[in-house]
C-alpha positions as CSV (number, residue, x, y, z in Angstrom):
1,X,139.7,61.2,216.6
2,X,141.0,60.9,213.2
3,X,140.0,64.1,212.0
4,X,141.8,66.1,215.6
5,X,144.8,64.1,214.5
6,X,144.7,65.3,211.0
7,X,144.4,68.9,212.5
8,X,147.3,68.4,214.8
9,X,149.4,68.1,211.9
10,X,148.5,71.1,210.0
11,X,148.9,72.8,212.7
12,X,152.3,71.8,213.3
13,X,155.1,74.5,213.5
14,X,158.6,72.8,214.9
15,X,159.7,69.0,214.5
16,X,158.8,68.7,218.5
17,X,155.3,69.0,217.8
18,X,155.2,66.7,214.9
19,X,156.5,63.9,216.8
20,X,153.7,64.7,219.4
21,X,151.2,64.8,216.5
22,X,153.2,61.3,215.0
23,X,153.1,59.8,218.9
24,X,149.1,60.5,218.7
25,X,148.5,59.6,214.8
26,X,150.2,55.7,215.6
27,X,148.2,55.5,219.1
28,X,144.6,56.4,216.9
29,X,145.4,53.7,214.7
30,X,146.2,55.8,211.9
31,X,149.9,54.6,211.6
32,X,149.3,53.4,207.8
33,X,147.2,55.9,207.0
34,X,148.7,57.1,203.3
35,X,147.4,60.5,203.7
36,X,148.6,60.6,207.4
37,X,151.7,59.9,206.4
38,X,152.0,62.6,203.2
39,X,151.5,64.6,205.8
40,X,154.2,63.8,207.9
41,X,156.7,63.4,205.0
42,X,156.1,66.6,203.6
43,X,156.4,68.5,207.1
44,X,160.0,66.7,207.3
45,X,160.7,67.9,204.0
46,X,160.4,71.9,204.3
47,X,163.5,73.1,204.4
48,X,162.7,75.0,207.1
49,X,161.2,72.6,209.5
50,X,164.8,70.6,209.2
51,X,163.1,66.9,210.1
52,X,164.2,64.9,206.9
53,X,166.1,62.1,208.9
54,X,163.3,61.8,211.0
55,X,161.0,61.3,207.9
56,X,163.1,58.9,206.4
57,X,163.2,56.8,209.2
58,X,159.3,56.7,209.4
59,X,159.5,56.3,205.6
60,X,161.9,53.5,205.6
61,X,159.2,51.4,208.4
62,X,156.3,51.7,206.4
63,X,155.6,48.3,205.1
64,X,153.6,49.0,202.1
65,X,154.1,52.9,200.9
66,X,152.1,54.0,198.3
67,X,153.7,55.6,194.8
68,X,152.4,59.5,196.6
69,X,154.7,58.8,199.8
70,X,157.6,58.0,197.9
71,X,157.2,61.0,195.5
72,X,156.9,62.8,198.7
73,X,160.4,61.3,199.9
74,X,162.4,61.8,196.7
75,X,160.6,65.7,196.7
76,X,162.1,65.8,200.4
77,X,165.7,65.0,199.1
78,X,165.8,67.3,196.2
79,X,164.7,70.1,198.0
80,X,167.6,69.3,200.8
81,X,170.0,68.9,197.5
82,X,170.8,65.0,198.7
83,X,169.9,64.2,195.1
84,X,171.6,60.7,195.5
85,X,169.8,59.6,197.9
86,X,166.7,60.5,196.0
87,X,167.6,58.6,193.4
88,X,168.5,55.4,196.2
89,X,164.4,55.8,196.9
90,X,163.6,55.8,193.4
91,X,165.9,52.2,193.2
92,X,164.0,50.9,196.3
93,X,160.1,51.6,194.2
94,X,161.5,49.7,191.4
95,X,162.9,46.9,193.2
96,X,159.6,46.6,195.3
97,X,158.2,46.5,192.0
98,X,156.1,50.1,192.6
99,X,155.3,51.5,189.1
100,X,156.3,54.7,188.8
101,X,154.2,57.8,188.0
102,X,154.4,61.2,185.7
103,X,155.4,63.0,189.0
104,X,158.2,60.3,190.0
105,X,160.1,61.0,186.8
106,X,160.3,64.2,186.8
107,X,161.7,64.6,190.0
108,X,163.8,61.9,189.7
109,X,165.1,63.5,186.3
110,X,165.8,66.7,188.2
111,X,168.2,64.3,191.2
112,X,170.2,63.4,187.8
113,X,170.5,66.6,185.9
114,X,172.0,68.0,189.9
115,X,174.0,65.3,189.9
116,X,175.1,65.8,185.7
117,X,175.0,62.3,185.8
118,X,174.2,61.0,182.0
119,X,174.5,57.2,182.6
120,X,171.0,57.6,185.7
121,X,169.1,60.2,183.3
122,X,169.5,57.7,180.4
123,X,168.3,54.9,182.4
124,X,165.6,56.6,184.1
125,X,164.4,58.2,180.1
126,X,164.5,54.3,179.6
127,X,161.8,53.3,182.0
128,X,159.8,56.6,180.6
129,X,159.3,55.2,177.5
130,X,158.7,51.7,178.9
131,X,155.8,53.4,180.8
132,X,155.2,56.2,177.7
133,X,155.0,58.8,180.0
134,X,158.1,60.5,177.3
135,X,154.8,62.5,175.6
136,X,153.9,63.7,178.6
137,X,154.8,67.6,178.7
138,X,156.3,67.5,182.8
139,X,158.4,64.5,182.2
140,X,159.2,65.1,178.6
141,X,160.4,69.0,180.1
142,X,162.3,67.2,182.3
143,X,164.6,65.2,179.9
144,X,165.0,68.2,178.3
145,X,166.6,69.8,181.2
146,X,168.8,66.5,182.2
147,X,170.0,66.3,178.6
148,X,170.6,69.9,178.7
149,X,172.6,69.9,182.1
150,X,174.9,67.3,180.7
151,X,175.2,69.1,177.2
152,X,173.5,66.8,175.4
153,X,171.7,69.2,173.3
154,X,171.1,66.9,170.4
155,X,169.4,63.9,172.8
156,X,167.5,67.3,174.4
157,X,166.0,68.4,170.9
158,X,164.8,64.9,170.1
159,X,162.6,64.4,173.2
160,X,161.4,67.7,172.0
161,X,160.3,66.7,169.1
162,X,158.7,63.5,170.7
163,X,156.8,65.8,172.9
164,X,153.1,65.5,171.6
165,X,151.4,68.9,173.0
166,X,154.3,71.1,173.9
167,X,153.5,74.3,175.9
168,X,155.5,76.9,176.5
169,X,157.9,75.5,178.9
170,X,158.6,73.0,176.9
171,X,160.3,76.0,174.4
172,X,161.9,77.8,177.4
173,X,163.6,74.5,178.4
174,X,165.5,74.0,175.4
175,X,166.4,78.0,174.4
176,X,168.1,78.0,178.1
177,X,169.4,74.5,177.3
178,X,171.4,75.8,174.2
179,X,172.1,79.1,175.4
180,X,173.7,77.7,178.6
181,X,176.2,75.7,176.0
182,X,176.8,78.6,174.2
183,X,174.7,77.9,171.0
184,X,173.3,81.5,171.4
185,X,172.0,81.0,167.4
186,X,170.2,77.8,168.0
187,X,168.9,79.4,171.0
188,X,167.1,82.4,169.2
189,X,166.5,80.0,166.3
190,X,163.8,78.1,168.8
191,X,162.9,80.7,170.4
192,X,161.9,82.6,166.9
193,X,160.1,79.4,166.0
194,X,158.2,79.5,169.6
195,X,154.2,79.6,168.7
196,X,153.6,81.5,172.5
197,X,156.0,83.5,174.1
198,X,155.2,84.4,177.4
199,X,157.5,86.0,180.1
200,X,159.4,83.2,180.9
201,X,160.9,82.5,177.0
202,X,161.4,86.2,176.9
203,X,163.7,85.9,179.9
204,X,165.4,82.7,179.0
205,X,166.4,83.9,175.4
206,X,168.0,87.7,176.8
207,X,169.1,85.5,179.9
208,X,170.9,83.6,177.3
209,X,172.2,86.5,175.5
210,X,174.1,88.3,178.8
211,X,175.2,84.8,179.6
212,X,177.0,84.6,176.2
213,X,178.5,88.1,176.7
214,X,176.1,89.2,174.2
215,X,175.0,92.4,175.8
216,X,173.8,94.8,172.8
217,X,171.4,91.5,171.8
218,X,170.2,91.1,175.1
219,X,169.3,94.9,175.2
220,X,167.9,94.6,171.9
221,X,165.5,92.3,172.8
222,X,164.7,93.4,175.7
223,X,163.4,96.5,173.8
224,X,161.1,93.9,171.9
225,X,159.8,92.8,174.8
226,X,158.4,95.7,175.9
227,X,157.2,96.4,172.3
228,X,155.4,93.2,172.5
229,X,153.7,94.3,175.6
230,X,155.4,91.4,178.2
231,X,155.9,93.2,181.5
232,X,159.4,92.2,182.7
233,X,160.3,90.8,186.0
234,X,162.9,90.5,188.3
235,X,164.9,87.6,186.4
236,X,164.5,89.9,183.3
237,X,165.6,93.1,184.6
238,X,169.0,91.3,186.5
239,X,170.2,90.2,183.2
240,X,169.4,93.7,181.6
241,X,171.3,95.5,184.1
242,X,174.2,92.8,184.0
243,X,174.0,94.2,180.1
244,X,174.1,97.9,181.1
245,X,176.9,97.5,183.9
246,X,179.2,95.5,180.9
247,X,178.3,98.4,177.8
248,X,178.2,101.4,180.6
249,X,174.4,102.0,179.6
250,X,173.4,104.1,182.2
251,X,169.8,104.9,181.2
252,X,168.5,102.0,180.3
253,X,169.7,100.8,183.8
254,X,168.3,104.2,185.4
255,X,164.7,103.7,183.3
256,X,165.0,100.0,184.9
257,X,165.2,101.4,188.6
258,X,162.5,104.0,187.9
259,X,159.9,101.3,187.1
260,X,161.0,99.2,190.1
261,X,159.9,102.0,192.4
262,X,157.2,102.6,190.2
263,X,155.2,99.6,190.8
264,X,156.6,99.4,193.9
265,X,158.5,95.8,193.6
266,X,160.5,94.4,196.2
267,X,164.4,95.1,195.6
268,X,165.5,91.4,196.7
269,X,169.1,90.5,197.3
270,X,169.6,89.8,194.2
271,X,167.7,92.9,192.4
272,X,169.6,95.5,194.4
273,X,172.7,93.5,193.7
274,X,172.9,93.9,190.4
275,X,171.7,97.6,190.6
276,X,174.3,98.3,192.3
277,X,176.9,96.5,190.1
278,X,175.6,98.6,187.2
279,X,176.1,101.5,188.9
280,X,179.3,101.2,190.4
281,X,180.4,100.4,186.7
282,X,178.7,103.3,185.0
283,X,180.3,105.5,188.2
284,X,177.8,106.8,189.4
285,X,178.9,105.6,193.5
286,X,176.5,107.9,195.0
287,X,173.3,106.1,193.4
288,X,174.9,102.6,194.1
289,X,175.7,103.8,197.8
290,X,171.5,105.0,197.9
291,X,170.3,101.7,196.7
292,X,173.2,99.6,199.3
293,X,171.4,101.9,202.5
294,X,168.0,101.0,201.8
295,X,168.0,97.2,200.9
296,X,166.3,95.1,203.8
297,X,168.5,92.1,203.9
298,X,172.1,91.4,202.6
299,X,174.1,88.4,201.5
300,X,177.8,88.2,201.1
301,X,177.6,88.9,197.3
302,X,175.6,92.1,197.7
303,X,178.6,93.4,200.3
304,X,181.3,92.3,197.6
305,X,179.2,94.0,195.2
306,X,179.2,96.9,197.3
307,X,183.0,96.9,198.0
308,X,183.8,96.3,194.7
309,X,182.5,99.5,193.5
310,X,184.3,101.2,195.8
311,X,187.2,99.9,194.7
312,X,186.8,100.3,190.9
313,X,186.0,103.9,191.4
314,X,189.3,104.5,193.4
315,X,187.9,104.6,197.0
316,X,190.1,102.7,198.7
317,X,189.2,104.2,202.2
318,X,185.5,103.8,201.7
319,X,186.3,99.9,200.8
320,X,188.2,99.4,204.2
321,X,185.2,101.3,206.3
322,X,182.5,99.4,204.5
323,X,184.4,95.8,205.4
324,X,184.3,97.2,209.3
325,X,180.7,97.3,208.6
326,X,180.4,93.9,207.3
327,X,182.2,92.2,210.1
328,X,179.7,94.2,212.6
329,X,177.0,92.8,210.3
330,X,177.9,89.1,211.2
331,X,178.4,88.2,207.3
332,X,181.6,86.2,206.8
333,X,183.7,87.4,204.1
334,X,185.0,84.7,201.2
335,X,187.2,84.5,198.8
336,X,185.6,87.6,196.4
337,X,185.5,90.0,199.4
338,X,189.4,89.7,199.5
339,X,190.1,90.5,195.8
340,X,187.7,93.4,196.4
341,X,189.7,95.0,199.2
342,X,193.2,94.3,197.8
343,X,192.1,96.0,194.1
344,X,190.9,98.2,196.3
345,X,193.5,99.0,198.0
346,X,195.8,98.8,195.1
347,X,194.0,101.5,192.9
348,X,194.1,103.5,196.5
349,X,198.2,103.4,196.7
350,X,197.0,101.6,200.2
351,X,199.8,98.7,199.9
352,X,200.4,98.4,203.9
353,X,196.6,98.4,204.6
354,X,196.6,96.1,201.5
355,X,198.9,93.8,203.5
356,X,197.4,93.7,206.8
357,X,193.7,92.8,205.5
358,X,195.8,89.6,203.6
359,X,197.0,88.9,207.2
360,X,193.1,89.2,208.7
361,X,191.8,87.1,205.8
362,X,194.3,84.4,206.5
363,X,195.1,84.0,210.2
364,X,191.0,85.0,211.6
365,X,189.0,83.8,208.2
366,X,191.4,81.2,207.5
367,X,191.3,81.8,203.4
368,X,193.6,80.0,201.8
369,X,195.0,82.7,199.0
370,X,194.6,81.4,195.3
371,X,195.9,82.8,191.9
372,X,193.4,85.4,192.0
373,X,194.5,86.4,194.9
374,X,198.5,86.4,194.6
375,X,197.5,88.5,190.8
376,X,195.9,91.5,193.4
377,X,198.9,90.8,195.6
378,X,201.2,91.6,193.0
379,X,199.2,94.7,191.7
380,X,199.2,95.8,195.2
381,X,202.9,96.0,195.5
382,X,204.2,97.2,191.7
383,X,201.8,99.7,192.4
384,X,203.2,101.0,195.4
385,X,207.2,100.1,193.1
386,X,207.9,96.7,195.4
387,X,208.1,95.0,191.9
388,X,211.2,92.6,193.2
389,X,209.0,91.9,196.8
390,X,206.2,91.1,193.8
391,X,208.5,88.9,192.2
392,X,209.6,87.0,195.0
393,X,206.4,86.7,196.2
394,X,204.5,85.2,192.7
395,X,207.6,82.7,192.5
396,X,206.5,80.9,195.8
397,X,202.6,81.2,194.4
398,X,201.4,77.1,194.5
399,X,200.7,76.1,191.3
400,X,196.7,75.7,191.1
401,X,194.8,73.4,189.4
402,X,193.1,76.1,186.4
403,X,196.0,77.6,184.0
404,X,193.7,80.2,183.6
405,X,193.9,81.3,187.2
406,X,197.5,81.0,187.5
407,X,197.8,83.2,184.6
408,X,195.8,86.0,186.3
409,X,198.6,86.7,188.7
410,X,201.4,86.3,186.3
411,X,199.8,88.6,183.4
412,X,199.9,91.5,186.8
413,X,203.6,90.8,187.2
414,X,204.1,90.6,183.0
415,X,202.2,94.2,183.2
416,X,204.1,95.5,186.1
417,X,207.5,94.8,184.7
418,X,206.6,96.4,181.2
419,X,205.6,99.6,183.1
420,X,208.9,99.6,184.9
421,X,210.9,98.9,181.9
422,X,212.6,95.6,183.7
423,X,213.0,93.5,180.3
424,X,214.8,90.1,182.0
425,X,210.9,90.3,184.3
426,X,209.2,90.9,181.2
427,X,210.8,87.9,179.1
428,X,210.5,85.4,182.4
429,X,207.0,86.7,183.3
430,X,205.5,86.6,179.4
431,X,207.3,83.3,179.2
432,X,205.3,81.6,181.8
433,X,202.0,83.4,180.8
434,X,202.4,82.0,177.3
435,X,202.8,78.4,178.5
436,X,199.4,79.0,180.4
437,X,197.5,80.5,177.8
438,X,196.8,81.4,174.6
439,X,196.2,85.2,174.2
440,X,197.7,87.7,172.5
441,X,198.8,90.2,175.4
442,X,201.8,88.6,176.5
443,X,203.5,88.5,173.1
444,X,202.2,92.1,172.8
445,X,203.6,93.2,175.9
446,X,207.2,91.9,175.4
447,X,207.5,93.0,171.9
448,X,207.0,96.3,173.5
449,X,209.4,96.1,176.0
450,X,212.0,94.6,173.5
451,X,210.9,97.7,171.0
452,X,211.7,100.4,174.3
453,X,214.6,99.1,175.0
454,X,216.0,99.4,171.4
455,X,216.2,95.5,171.0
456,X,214.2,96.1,167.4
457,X,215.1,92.7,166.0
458,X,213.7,90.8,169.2
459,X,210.4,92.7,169.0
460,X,210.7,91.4,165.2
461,X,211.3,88.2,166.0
462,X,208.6,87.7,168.7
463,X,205.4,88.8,166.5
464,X,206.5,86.5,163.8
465,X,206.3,83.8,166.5
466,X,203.1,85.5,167.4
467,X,202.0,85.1,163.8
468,X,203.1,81.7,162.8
469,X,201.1,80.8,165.9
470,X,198.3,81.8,164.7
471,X,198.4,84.3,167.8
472,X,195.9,87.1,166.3
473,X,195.8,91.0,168.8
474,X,192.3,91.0,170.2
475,X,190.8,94.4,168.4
476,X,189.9,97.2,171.2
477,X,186.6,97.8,171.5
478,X,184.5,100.9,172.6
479,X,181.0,102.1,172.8
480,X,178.8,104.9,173.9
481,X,175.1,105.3,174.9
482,X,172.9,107.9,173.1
483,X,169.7,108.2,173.8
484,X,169.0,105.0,175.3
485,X,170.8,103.2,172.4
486,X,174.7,101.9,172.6
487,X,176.6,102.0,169.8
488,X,179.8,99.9,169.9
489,X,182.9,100.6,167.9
490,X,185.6,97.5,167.1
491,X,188.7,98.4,166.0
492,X,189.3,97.7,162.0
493,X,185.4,97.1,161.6
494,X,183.3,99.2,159.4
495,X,179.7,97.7,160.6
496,X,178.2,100.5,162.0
497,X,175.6,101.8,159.8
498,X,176.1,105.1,160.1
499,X,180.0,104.4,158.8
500,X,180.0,106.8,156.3
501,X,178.9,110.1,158.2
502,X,180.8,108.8,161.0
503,X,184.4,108.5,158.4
504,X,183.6,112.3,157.0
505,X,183.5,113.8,160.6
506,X,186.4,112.6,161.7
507,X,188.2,113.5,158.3
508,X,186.7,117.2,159.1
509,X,187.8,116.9,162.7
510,X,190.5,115.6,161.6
511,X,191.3,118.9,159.2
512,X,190.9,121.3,162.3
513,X,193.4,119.7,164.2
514,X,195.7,120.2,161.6
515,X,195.2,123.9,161.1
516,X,197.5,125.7,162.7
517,X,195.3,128.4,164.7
518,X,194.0,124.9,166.0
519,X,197.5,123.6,167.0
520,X,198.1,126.5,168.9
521,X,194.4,126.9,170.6
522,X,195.5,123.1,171.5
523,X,199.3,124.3,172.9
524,X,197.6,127.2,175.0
525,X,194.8,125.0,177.1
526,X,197.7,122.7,177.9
């Protein structure tokens, strides 16, 4: 009887028949059955099955639960994301006086790096070394991760160091702890010192890179990788071709796609998200369009993805038709999918579509508008010349909760103005932008506008404010691809190290233009 009981709950497939399979497993006897009851528990846990109240309510009758039952419970909870009532388990083993295990703490650590909660991860890394399970490599990975979610990199590298065998997770752990923080160096420092470096270090340290905005390191390293012979996987090639969309490296991101059809891997959500991101920015629409058609399954963020290329490539029309498509599909749009269709209509002169899809997204989605939102708002109309409807629109913007945000729509009306030559917009618009934020643009901008409008000793006047801020212009930046390799060019830096040929070809170019059989080759093509 036991053993057709044990069956029935393997075979269980929906909560209806557990409960059937429960109903027989308490009549056989079996009701305190530990292994019974694992069973049970971890059925109520999948997220699929959807039972968890059910299992904490057999949980919380079991008069005597053993330490694997209540790592099953807290397991349950994680995986649901109720993290603090995880932890509320964990409290009930120690106040039973249950002693808790190498498994316990780690996922107990996990509940308290979810939950960024420093005070529970200290007190829990408290009972670890009590218990000196801190050697241990699962729960000593753990702490690295709970110190590392809470930016405690420095408490994170000393249970490192405490770690008596450390394996290669234990390295991966802390290079995406730093890198995460934005200590990119310390990052590559450990991950240079890492004695194995399998395809998961690999990852986190270019991971790290893209994160950090450092795009020419992450493709630099991913070059190494493949020299070292590491075969890349999906995690690996969504950070390269976040590189290659942000430096416009089309053939490293082409090469990527080639080898996915290759060896035949599954373009996930996620994958064929992020090829078509790097396509849309290197404009190539027609191979970002291919790879939209043939995807199996789509979230939200591939569809913005989607529309957003549209949009950045000036098709404001396609934008609009693909959002029909969307609401056919069943996928609710959010707050991204709007900013998509109003840049998109905005770089489409589409200011009365524009309008009307702010209109669907508020009165059928019911999206609340926020500064992002008001900034495409007010592209939208200076772009179609409604600069004063912009104006009175952006005054009656709420004021939001991020300065950075708020910003956003007021450095659109800042631009606007200066392209329009309205100076009183400019002044009242860069004087607001300043108060949000420290950046260089706004002082810029006005200085120009006071310089067009023959008000030299204002312009004057407002970059020595700029300077004895210590307000310094952001350099302009370019690059090009050749050959699989992208050279980037900041302005006033001589890094590159091909500087010097670079320098004497543009002094020979430079030579021709002056000629004047070249100035007049120049005056007859335009």
């Amino acid at each position: 009887m036991s053993s057709r009981c044990l069956q029935l709950l393997e075979k269980c497939k929906n909560i209806k028949q557990l409960k059937q399979a429960h109903a027989l497993v308490m009549t056989s006897g079996l009701g305190s059955n530990g292994f019974a009851l694992s069973r049970i528990l971890a059925f109520c846990s999948d997220p699929f099955h959807g039972g968890l109240s059910y299992g904490y309510k057999i949980f919380r009758n079991i008069e005597n639960p053993t330490i694997c039952i209540c790592n099953t419970m807290i397991k349950a909870f994680l995986l649901k994301d109720e993290n603090f009532r995880g932890m509320e388990v964990y409290k009930l083993m120690l106040r039973y006086g249950m002693c808790p295990d190498n498994y316990t703490l780690p996922y107990v650590l996990k509940a308290c790096a979810n939950m960024k909660s420093l005070d529970l991860g200290g007190s829990v890394h408290g009972h670890g070394l009590k218990l000196g399970f801190v050697s241990d490599n699962f729960v000593g990975n753990s702490l690295i991760v709970m110190y590392s979610a809470v930016g405690e990199m420095g408490a994170a590298r000393c249970v490192f160091e405490e770690i008596s065998c450390r394996c290669v997770v234990s390295w991966t752990v802390l290079v995406s702890g730093y890198a995460k923080k934005g200590e990119v160096c310390s990052a590559r420092l450990v991950f240079d010192e890492a004695p194995v470096k399998d395809r998961g270090i690999w990852g986190a340290m270019i991971s790290g890179y893209v994160q950090n905005n450092c795009f020419k390191e992450g493709l630099r390293l991913f070059r190494l990788m493949q020299l070292s012979g590491i075969k890349p996987d999906e995690a690996s090639f969504v950070s390269v071709l976040c590189a290659c969309a942000h430096l416009g490296s089309l053939e490293i991101g082409k090469w990527i796609h080639r080898y996915v059809e290759k060896h035949k891997m599954p373009v996930t959500v996620k994958l064929g998200t992020a090829l078509i991101d790097m396509y849309s920015k290197c404009g190539c629409l027609d191979l970002a369009e291919k790879v939209f058609d043939k995807m199996p399954h789509r979230d939200v963020i591939c569809w913005n993805t989607m529309i957003s290329g549209y949009a950045m490539n000036g098709n404001g029309e396609m934008a609009l038709r693909l959002f029909d498509e969307m609401q056919k599909s069943r996928v609710r749009p959010d707050n991204v999918t709007l900013i998509s269709l109003l840049t998109a209509c905005s770089y489409s002169d589409m200011a009365h579509e524009g309008l009307h899809l702010l209109y669907i997204m508020c009165n059928v989605y019911h999206i609340e508008p926020k500064s992002e939102h008001y900034g495409c708002i007010v592209d939208l109309l200076t772009r179609a010349r409604l600069i004063e409807e912009a104006n009175a629109i952006i005054q009656k913007m709420p004021i939001s909760g991020s300065s950075s945000e708020e910003a956003i729509a007021w450095r659109a009306l800042l631009s606007a103005a200066c392209s329009h030559g309205q100076v009183n917009m400019v002044e009242a618009a860069a004087e607001r932008v300043m108060a949000l934020e420290r950046h260089s643009g706004a002082y810029v901008l006005l200085a120009n506008a006071y310089t067009a409008a023959g008000r030299h000793s204002e312009a004057r006047r407002i970059r020595n404010v700029m300077k004895n801020r210590g307000v310094e212009k952001t350099p302009g930046c370019s690059s090009i691809e050749i050959n699989g390799i992208v050279h980037e060019f900041i302005a006033g830096e001589k890094m590159h190290f091909e500087i010097d040929e670079i320098q004497q070809l543009l002094e020979v170019i430079k030579k021709q233009l002056d000629t004047p059989q070249c100035s007049l080759s120049f005056d007859v093509i335009l």
